[in-house]
C-alpha positions as CSV (number, residue, x, y, z in Angstrom):
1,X,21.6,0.3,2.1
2,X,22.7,2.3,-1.3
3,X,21.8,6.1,-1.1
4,X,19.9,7.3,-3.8
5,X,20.7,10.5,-4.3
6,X,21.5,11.7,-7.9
7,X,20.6,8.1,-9.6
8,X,18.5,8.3,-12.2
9,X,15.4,6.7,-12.0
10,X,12.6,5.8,-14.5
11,X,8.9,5.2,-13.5
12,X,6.6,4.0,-15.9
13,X,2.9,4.2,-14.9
14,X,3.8,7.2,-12.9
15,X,0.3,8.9,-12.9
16,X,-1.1,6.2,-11.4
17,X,-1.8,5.6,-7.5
18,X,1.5,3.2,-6.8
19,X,3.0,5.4,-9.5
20,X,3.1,8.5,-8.3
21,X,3.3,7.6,-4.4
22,X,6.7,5.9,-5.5
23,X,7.7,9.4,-7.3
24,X,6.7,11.0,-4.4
25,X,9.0,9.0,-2.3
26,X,11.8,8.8,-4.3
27,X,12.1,12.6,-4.9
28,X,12.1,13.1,-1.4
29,X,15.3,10.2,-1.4
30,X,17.1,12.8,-3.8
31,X,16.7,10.9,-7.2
32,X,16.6,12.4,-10.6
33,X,13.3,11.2,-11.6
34,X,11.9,10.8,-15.1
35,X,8.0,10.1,-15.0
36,X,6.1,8.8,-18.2
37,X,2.4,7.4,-18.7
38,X,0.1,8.0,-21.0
39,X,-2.3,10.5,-19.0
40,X,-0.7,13.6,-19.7
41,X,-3.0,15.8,-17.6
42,X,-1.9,13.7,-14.1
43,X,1.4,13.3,-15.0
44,X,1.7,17.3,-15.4
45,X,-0.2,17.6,-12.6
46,X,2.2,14.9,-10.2
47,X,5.3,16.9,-11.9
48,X,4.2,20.7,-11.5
49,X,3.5,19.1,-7.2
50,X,7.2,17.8,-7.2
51,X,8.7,21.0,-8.9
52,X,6.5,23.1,-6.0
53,X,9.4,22.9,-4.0
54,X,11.8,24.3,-6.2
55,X,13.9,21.4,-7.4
56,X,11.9,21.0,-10.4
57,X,15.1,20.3,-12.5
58,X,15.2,16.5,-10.8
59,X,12.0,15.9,-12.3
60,X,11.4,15.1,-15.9
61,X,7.9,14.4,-17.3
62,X,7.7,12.9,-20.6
63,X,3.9,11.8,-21.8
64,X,4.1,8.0,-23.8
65,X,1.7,5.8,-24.9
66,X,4.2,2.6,-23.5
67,X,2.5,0.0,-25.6
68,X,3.6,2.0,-28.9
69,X,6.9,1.2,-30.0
70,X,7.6,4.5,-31.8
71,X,6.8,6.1,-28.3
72,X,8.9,4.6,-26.3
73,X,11.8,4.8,-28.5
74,X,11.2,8.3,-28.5
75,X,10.5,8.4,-24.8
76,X,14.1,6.9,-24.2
77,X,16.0,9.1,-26.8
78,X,14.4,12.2,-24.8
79,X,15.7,10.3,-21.1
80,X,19.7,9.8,-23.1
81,X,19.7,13.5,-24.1
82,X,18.3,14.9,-20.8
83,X,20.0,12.4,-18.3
84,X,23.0,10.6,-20.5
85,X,22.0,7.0,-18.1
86,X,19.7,5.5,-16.8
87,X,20.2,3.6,-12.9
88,X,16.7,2.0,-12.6
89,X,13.3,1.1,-14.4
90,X,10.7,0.8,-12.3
91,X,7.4,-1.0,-14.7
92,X,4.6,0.3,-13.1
93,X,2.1,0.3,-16.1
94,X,-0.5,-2.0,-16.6
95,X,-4.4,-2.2,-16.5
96,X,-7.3,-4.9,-16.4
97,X,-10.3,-5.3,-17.8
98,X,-12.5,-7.7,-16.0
99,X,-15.0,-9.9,-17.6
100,X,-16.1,-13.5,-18.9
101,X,-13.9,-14.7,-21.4
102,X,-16.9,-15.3,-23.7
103,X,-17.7,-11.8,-23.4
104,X,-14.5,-10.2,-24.2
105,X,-13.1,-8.4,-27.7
106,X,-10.3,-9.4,-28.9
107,X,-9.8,-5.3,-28.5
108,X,-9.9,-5.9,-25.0
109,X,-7.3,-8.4,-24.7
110,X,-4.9,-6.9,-26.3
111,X,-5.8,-3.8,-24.5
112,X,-4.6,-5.6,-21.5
113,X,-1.4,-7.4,-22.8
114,X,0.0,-4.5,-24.5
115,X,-0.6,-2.4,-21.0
116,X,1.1,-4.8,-19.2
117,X,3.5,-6.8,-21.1
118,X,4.7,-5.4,-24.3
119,X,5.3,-1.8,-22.4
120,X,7.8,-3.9,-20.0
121,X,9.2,-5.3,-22.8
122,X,9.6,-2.2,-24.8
123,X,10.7,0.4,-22.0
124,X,13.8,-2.9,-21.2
125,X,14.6,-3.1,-25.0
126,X,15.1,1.0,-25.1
127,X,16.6,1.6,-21.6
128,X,19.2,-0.8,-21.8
129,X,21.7,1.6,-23.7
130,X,21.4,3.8,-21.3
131,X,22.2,1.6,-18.4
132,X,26.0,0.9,-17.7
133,X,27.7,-2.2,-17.8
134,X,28.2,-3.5,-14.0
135,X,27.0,0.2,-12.5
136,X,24.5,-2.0,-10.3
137,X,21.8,-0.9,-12.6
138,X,18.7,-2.3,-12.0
139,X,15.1,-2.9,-13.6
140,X,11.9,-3.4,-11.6
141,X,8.8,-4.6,-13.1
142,X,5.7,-4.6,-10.5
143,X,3.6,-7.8,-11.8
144,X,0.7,-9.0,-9.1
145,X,-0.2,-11.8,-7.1
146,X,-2.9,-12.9,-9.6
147,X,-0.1,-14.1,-12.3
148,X,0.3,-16.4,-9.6
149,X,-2.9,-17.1,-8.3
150,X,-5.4,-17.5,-10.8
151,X,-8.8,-16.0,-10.1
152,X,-12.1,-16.3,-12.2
153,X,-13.1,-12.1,-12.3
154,X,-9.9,-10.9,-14.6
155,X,-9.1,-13.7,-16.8
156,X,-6.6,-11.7,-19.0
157,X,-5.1,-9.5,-16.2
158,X,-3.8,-12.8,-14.8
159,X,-2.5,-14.0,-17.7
160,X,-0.8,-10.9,-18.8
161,X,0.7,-10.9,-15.6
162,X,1.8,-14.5,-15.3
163,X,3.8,-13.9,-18.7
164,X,5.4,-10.6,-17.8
165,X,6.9,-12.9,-14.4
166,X,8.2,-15.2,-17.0
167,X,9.2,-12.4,-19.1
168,X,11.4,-10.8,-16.2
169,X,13.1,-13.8,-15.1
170,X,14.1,-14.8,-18.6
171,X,15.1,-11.1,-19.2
172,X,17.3,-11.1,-15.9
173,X,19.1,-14.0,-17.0
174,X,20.1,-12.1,-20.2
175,X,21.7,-9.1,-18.5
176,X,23.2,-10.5,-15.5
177,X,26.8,-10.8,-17.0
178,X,26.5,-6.9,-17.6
179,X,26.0,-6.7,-14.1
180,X,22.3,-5.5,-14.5
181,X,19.6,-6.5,-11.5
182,X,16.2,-7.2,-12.7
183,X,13.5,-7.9,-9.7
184,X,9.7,-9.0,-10.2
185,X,7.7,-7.8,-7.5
186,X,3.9,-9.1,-6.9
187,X,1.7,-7.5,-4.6
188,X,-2.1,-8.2,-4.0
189,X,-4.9,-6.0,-3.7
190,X,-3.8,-2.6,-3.5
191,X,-5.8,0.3,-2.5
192,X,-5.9,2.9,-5.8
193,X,-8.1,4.4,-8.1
194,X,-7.1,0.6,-10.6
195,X,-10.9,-0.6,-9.3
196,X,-12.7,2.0,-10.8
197,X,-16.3,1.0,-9.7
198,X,-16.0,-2.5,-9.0
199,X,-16.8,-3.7,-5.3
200,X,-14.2,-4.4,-3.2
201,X,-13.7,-4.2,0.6
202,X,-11.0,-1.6,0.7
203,X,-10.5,-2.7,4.5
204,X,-8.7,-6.2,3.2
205,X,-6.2,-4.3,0.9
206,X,-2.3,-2.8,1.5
207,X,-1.9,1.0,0.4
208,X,0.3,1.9,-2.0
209,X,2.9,3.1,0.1
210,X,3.1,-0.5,1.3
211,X,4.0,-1.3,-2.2
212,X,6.5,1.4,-2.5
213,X,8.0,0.6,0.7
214,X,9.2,-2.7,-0.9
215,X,9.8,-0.9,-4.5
216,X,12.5,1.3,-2.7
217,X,13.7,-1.5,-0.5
218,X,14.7,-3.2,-3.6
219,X,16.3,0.0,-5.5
220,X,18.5,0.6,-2.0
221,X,20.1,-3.2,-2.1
222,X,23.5,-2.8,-2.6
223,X,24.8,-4.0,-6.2
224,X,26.4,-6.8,-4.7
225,X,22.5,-8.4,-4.0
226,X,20.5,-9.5,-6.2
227,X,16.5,-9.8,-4.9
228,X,14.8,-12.4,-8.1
229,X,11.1,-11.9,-6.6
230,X,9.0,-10.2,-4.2
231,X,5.3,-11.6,-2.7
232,X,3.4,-9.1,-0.8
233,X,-0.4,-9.1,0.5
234,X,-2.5,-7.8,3.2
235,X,-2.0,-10.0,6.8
236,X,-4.4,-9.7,9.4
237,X,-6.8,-7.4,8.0
């Protein structure tokens, strides 16, 4: 399996519960790590926990709105001048917003597709200078079972997600010749703060290190190996 020490390595969504158990992980491998969301306060906080044992220099933290297009071009000028590449993406943001489609603003929706989709599709538009032709760069965009597997509670979660699947495959087929990997992985029901409130039997769902697990199985696959799309859900719970 590749080493990762010294690549660079960009998670989106890294204030979040997958988020910043990947960053967690991945500093330990040795990566340069450059964390974004759009919760400033977390992300300072994940960063200042990294830098604690004083190799804070392999950890960048630069606060983005993803969904905002002057952002993220911003985001990714910052990553060029601090980093001069970029070897992975990982797409961890997204959100949901649960309700009856009758019931929903048009706010809402949005809300949700911008989160999930047009960040992805932003954060691959800007990255891509940054990642060098036939380096075995890679981008990893974590979608979920339910763009798969329709269910009746989040209406516009699944759709959002369905089309950022399509999204990455179509997107993969564009960069393959420059020897660029791009992986979907879809998990289920992950235990993190993402339910809020809601009821849910946290017994039936993975953790998130289950998730990042597979997140750093894929970034490890030699360049010669290409992994399209990953399933994962709870079994025997």
């Amino acid at each position: 399996m590749a080493d990762l020490t010294d690549r660079v390595v960009v998670v989106t969504g890294a204030a979040g519960g997958i988020g910043s158990a990947l960053a967690r992980r991945l500093h330990v491998a040795g990566a340069r790590l450059v964390l974004t969301s759009r919760d400033a306060g977390r992300l300072a906080a994940l960063t200042d926990e990294l830098a604690g044992d004083g190799d804070g220099d392999r950890v960048t933290a630069v606060p983005a709105d993803l969904a905002d297009a002057a952002q993220v071009a911003r985001l990714y000028e910052e990553v060029g001048r601090r980093t001069g590449h970029v070897d992975a993406l990982v797409n961890l943001a997204g959100r949901s917003i649960p309700g009856e489609v009758a019931d929903t603003d048009v706010e809402d929706y949005l809300a949700v597709w911008h989160s999930n989709v047009t960040s992805a599709f932003l954060s691959s538009k800007h990255v891509l200078p940054l990642m060098k032709p036939q380096s075995g760069a890679q981008v990893v965009n974590v979608s979920s079972l339910a763009g798969r597997r329709p269910n009746a509670t989040a209406p516009l979660y699944c759709t959002a997600k369905a089309a950022l699947d399509m999204f990455t495959r179509a997107f993969g087929l564009q960069v393959r010749e420059r020897g660029i990997r791009v992986t979907t992985l879809a998990p289920g029901g992950v235990d993190t703060p993402f339910w809020g409130d809601r009821p849910v039997d946290r017994s039936a769902l993975m953790t998130a290190d289950d998730v990042v697990d597979a997140v750093e199985f894929v970034l490890r696959t030699p360049a010669r190996v290409q992994i399209s799309s990953i399933e994962l859900e709870a079994f025997g719970r």
